[in-house]
VOPAZA-634967 format. One record per residue (C-alpha): z, y, x. Coordinates in steps of 0.5 Angstrom, whole numbers, plus 500, padded with zeros to 3 digits. Layout:
BEGIN
ZYX/...
***
This chain:
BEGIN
489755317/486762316/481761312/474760318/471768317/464768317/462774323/455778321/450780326/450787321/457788323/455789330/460795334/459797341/466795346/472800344/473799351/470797358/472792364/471795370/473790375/477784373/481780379/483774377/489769380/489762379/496757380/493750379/499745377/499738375/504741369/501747367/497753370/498761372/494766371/495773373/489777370/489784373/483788369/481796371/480798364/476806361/475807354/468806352/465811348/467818352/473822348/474817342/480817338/485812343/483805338/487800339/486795344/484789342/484781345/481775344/486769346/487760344/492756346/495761351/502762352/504769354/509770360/508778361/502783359/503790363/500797363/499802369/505797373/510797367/512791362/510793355/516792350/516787344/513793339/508795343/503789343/502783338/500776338/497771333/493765334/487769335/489775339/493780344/493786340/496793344/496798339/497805343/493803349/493809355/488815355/482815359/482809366/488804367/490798369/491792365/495786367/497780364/500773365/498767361/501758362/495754361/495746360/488745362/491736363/491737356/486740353/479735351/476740348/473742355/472749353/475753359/479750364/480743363/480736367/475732368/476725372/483729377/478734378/479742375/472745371/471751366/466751361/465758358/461760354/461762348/468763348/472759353/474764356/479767351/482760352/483762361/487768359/487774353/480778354/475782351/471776350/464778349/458778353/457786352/463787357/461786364/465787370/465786377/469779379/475776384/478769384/483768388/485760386/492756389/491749389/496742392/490742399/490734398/489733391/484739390/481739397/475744395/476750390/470754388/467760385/462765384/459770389/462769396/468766399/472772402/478768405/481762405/487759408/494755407/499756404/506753404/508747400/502743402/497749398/492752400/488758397/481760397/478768394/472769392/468775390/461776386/458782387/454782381/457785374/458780369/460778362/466772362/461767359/458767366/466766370/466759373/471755377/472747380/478745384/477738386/476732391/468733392/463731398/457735398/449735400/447741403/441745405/438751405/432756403/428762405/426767400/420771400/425777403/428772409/434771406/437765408/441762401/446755403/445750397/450746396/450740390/458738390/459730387/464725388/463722395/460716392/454720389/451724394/446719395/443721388/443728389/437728393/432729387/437735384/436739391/429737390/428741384/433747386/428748392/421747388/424752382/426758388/420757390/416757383/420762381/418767387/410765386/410766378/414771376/416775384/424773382/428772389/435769388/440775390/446771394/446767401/449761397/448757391/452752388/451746383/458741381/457735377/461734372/463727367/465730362/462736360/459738352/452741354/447739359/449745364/451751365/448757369/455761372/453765377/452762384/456756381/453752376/455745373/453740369/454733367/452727371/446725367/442731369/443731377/445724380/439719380/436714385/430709382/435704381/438707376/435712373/427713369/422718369/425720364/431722367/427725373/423729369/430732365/433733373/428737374/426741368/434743367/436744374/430749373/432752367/439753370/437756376/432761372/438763368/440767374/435772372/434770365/440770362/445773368/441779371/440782365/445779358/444777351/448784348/451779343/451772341/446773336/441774340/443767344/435766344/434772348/435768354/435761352/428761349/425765355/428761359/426754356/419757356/421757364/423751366/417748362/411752365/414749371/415743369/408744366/405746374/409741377/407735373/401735367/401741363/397737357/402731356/408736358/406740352/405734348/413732349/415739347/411740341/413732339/421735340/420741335/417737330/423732331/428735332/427743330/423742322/427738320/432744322/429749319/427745312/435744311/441747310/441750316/435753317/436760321/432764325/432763332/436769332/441767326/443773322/451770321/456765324/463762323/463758330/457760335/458753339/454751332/448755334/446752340/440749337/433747337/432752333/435758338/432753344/425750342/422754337/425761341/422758347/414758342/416765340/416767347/410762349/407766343/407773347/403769353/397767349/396774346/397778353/395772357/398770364/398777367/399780361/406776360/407778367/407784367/411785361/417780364/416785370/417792365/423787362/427787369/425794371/428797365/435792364/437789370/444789369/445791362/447786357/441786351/438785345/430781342/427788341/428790348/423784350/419785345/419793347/417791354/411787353/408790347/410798352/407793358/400791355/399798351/399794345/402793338/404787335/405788327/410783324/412780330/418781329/419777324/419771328/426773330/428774323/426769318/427762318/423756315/417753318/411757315/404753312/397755315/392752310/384753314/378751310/372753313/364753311/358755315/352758312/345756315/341762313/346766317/348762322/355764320/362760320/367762316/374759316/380762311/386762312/393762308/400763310/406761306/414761309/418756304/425759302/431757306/438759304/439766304/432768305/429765297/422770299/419771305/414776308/407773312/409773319/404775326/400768328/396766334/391761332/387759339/380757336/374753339/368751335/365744338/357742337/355735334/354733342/362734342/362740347/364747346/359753343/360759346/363764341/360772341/363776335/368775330/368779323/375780320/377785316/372790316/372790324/367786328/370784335/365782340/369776345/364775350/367778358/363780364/358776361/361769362/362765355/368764351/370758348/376759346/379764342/386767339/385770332/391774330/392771323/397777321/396777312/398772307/391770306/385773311/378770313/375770320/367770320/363767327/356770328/351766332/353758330/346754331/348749327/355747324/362746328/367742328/373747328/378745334/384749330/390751334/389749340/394748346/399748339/399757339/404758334/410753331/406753325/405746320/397746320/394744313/386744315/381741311/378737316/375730313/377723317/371723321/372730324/378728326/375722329/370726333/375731335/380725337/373723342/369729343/376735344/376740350/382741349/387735350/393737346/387738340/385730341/393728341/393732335/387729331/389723333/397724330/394727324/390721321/396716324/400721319/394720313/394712314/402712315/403716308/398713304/401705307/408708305/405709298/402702297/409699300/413703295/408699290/408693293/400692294/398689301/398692307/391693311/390697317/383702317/380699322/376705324/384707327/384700330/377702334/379709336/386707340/382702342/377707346/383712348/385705351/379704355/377711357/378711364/377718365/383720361/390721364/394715363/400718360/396722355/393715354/400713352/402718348/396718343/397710343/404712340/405713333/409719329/416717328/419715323/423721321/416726322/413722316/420722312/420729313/412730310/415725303/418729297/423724297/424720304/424713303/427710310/426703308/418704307/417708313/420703317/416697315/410702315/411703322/413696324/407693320/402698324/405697330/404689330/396690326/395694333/398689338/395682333/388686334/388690341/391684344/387683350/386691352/393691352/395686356/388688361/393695361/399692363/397687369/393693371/397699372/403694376/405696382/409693388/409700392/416704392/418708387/415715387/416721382/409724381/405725376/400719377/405713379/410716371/402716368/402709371/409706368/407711362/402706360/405700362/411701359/408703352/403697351/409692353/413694348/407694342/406687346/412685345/413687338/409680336/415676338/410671341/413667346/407669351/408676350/416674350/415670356/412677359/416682358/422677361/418677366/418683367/424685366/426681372/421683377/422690376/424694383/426701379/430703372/424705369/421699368/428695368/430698361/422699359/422692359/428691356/427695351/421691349/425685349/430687345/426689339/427682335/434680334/435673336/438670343/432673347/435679347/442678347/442674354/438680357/442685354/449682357/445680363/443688363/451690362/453685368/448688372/450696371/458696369/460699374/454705373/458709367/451713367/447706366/452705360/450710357/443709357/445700354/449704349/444708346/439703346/443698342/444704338/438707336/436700335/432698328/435691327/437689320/445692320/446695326/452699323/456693324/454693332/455700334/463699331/464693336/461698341/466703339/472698342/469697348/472698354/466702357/466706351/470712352/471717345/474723350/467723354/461727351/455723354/458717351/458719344/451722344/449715346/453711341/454715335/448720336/444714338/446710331/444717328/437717330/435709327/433712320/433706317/440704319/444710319/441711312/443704310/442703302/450700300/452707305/455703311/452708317/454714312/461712312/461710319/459717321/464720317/470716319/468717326/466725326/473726323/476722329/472725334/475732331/481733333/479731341/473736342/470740335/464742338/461734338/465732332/460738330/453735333/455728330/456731323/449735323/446729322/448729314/445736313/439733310/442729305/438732299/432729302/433722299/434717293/440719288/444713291/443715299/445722296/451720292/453716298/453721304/456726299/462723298/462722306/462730307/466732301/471727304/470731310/471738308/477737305/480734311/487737314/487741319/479741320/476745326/471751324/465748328/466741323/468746317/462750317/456745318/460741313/460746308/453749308/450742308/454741300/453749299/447748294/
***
């Protein structure tokens, strides 16, 4: 094997050449498949000297390659396992024609084309078009596209691809063939193609313009049922789009394919998206509110792509953030507008500190925009996605909802149909709201997640209020010194009575900035924190505030403020703003938990602060709240967030900490959640809206805090409900609760549960996760069991993100002191690599931050990647998250 060559954002060159027009022939055959490509090919930088033309190709079998109509000889071209090269291409326009044999039946990697469940499907992007046919396979060459496909009609019934369908007919032999054509350029990534046997549930919408557009979602038939939910989305996201940003989708059709087995969560081929089952089949038997709001939130984010991330492209894959941030911050504000803003906002910042600082604290820290790549498929990560998507969040705040509009506006003026880079959006909101924005760059280029340190002081003889800001961004591999970055903090200030002050002026460096408007008052304000230290001065404060800092989280920052336990306390009873009083209360459950961690390590006694006991408790019985929000701040951090916050990470500790919270706050606030759970029981059908979710939220979250005292009136409950339950949100909430205790209680509910839903392999996959991620003493040697289950199938990606990732998200048992999760998930990554690379790649990521624990957890999990990375025959996408997990 070559060694993996790392590729430099530095190094970028534009095309030596441009694709024009590319018409592509498909023969799909059980054995193997043809592919004719005809591309009109012109040079790409007028009057160069003739480069040679270069090809990227995979696991392709070359029967001819032609130039102008004649069949190249032996010496005119080479191929190796990477590349078609032809040395002395033609001056000046000419057409190019090449014909490869592919075996799509055989290739689990499910990138390209491949078979999923007897049906055909493709999965392009970053580089699967390279494994179709030889091609310049990069998103600056866009071409205007045809398909021709040729298919056994009784086997693939339906044969689909973007654009247009322009003819269809039979053929002989029992073929048929179909031809499509889009219209609008694209790079290859975006080329998509399914053949099979599928039913359809159609509909229509009418665009602001008048335009009628078919939509379609095709499924096998058996599924249609559970696609209502789905078309639901697609029609809420056309018409979200119209009203928010004036984008009207440009065909008279649009497409979704669901697909069982496919790596990511979909994809936006133009007019022809596809995406694995779980994020479109649902009814409310079988899916939770969970799933709902994810259909809803990614079948938004798909379709946005169309102007997003199609209309106008990333000009290289570094700049993936471009339209995968930008779009993400889409679909949640669209989720936000179709559901709570507050509790929407507080699922994606608990993402982020999950998922996303972790990242950025470890070996594969990268900005959103990475400076370097082995393998591209590695950097479709939360970092690129979700904090890409707060640096966009970030231009809102400053320019405001019109600001940010009218810089989308200037975006699509100046690019549509280009395929381009994060300078360019910068340009068009900074050039759209006349303004400069110093430093913001920065964002783009330096990973690791910065520190803002606040203290505040007031002055009564002044009446001013003072808060001091400094900044640090740690050192991350590559990038040991850091510059101060650009930080939004929105700000209010909040009077002893628990409501806003008006703010009039703000004094900061030399310059004093008046907030009022049109003479209404402003209570919240966005500073502009640009330095590594810098004091803002609020003039006109009557009394001492409470300062309310970061508000609606502006900046993906960690804050380290020196508010005192009782202003957190007022502000988690007193905040305007909702995600601040989330906030406060996640920050003194951080405070208690650490502090607990530290008297656990030293073996004293554990005793809860009752005054935490009395603030969930009001939180509870506020009825003016919304129940959701009530769920989510009766949750305590995860154990992995408190992990992350210790010098060296203590999974055993951690866990008992949480556990023994858990239980003090179900012993002493007993009779409120019980009063919760009976009162927030409904008989009515299942509805997906925000009230009746709140409503199970709440239920839901209180019966597992019950059902952790292992009582058996509370077991008694959640059997009862359990069994009661007429939708799968609850069905799995309870039992989830009950399955919290190991013991026969939960055995028989989980075998029940499985006899149940064996035939709903979607259903499976959820009684996977839940017994993976589960916290019971030894769990490894369950999630082996499951391993050799019938329903478990390795080739299957949803099923080894449920099993195998899930086991990897129970700290406690992944990181088992005697090594036993290390070595499982090390045994089952290399297996998992020879059949699809890019998952082996997820599943190894979860070693990445092996210097965080003790000595031993490190020798352990060490010798587990050392064991990998000498492997034979390891992929590239294995090979680089494994080798820079070890790098020091």
């Amino acid at each position: 094997m070559d060694a993996p060559k790392e590729i430099f954002l530095k190094d970028y060159r534009k095309p030596d050449y441009l694709f024009d027009k590319v018409d592509l022939q498909f023969q799909l055959g059980e054995e193997k498949t043809i592919v004719t490509t005809k591309i009109v090919v012109s040079p790409g930088v007028e009057g160069s000297i003739s480069a040679p033309l270069v090809l990227h190709g995979c696991d392709l079998k070359l029967l001819s390659i032609k130039v102008n109509g004649t069949e190249l000889k032996g010496e005119e071209y080479t191929v190796d396992s990477r590349h078609l090269t032809v040395s002395t291409p033609p001056a000046g326009v000419f057409n190019l024609e090449i014909v490869t044999e592919i075996y799509p039946q055989l290739n689990t990697s499910l990138e390209g084309l491949y078979k999923s469940t007897g049906n055909f499907c493709t999965q392009c992007e970053a580089e699967g078009f390279r494994k179709i046919t030889y091609f310049q396979d990069r998103p600056d060459v866009m071409a205007k596209y045809t398909c021709r496909i040729e298919a056994d009609k009784t086997l693939y019934p339906v044969l689909l691809s973007n654009g247009n369908l322009i003819e269809q007919g039979d053929l002989e032999d029992g073929k048929h063939f179909a031809l499509w054509e889009d219209p609008f350029k694209k790079p290859s990534y975006l080329f998509a193609l399914v053949a099979g046997q599928l039913g359809c549930r159609e509909d229509s919408f009418v665009t602001c313009s008048g335009r009628n557009v078919t939509l379609r979602i095709w499924t096998p038939a058996q599924d249609l049922p559970k696609t209502a939910h789905a078309m639901y989305s697609l029609k809420a996201a056309m018409q979200w789009d119209e009203e928010v940003f004036g984008l009207e989708y440009d065909l008279d059709l649009f497409n979704i394919v669901v697909v069982p087995d496919f790596n990511m969560g979909a994809m936006e081929n133009k007019s022809l998206n596809i995406f694995q089952s779980r994020l479109v089949l649902a009814s409310p038997e079988t899916a939770t509110d969970g799933d709902y709001a994810a259909i809803l939130g990614v079948v938004g984010h798909e379709y946005f792509h169309n102007w997003t991330g199609n209309r106008v492209t990333c000009r290289d894959w570094f700049q993936l953030t471009l339209k995968e941030g930008l779009t993400v911050f889409r679909d949640q504000e669209f989720s936000s507008d179709l559901g709570c803003r507050t509790v929407k906002r507080i699922a994606d910042v608990s993402k982020l500190r999950i998922y996303q600082f972790p990242q950025d604290a470890g070996p594969m820290a990268h900005p959103i925009r990475p400076h370097s790549y082995i393998k591209m498929d590695n950097f479709y990560t939360v970092t690129v996605y979700e904090k890409g998507a707060e640096v966009v969040r970030m231009y809102k705040t400053m320019f405001g909802a019109s600001g940010f509009r009218k810089g989308m506006d200037l975006y699509f003026q100046r690019h549509d149909g280009q395929a381009v880079t994060c300078e360019d959006f910068y340009a068009a909101m900074c050039d759209a709201n006349n303004a400069q924005l110093p430093h913001f760059l920065q964002w783009y280029s330096q990973a690791g997640t910065p520190t803002v340190k606040v203290s505040s002081s007031y002055d009564p003889s002044s009446q001013t209020f003072s808060l001091k800001f400094s900044q640090e961004v740690p050192p991350t591999p590559g990038q040991p010194v850091k510059e101060p970055m650009f930080i939004p903090v929105a700000v209010g200030l909040v009077d002893s009575t628990g409501k806003d002050m008006p703010l009039t002026s703000v004094y900061s460096d030399g310059t004093l900035q008046t907030l009022a408007s049109d003479d209404k008052p402003v209570f919240t304000t966005v500073l502009q924190f640009k330095k590594k230290e810098e004091e803002f001065i609020f003039e006109n404060i009557p009394e001492k505030p409470v300062p309310s800092l970061l508000r609606g989280y502006s900046a993906p920052v960690r804050l380290d403020s020196d508010l005192s336990e009782s202003d957190l306390f007022f502000l988690l009873a007193n905040d305007s703003d909702e995600f601040n009083r989330w906030e406060a209360g996640q920050v003194l459950a951080r405070k208690l938990m650490l502090s607990l961690v530290a008297d656990f390590q030293q073996q004293k006694t554990l005793v809860l602060n009752p005054k935490f006991v009395d603030g969930l408790r009001s939180i509870l019985r506020n009825t003016s709240l919304d129940k959701e929000f009530i769920a989510k701040a009766i949750t305590l951090p995860g154990q992995g967030e408190i992990m992350d916050m210790m010098a060296v990470a203590d999974p055993d500790a951690v866990h008992a900490v949480r556990n023994f919270i858990k239980k003090e706050l179900a012993l002493q606030l007993k009779d409120d959640l019980l009063a919760a759970v009976a009162s927030n029981r409904s008989s009515e059908a299942y509805m997906f809206n925000h009230n009746s979710m709140a409503r199970r939220a709440l239920k839901n979250t209180c019966l597992a805090y019950l059902a952790s005292l292992n009582e058996p009136d509370v077991t008694e409950l959640a059997l009862h409900e359990y069994k009661t339950a007429t939708n799968m949100t609850e069905q799995f909430a309870a039992l989830l609760a009950l399955s919290q205790n190991p013991g026969k209680v939960r055995d028989d509910a989980l075998l029940d549960f499985y006899n149940q839903w064996q035939n709903d392999y979607l259903v499976v996959s959820k009684w996977f996760a839940l017994q993976a991620t589960s916290d019971i003493p030894g769990n490894v040697v369950n999630v082996q069991k499951l391993l050799s289950h019938p329903a478990f199938d390795m080739r299957n990606p949803n099923k080894v993100y449920s099993l195998i990732g899930g086991f990897c998200g129970s700290p406690v048992n992944f990181h088992a002191k005697d090594g036993s999760g290390y070595k499982f998930l090390g045994e089952v990554v290399l297996q998992l690599d020879k059949i699809n690379p890019q998952v082996a790649s997820r599943m190894v990521s979860a070693f990445s931050r092996w210097r965080r624990y003790d000595e031993n957890r490190q020798a352990l999990a060490k010798a587990q990647l050392e064991m990998i990375v000498s492997a034979n025959g390891l992929s590239e996408n294995v090979y680089e998250i494994a080798s820079k997990s070890l790098a020091d």
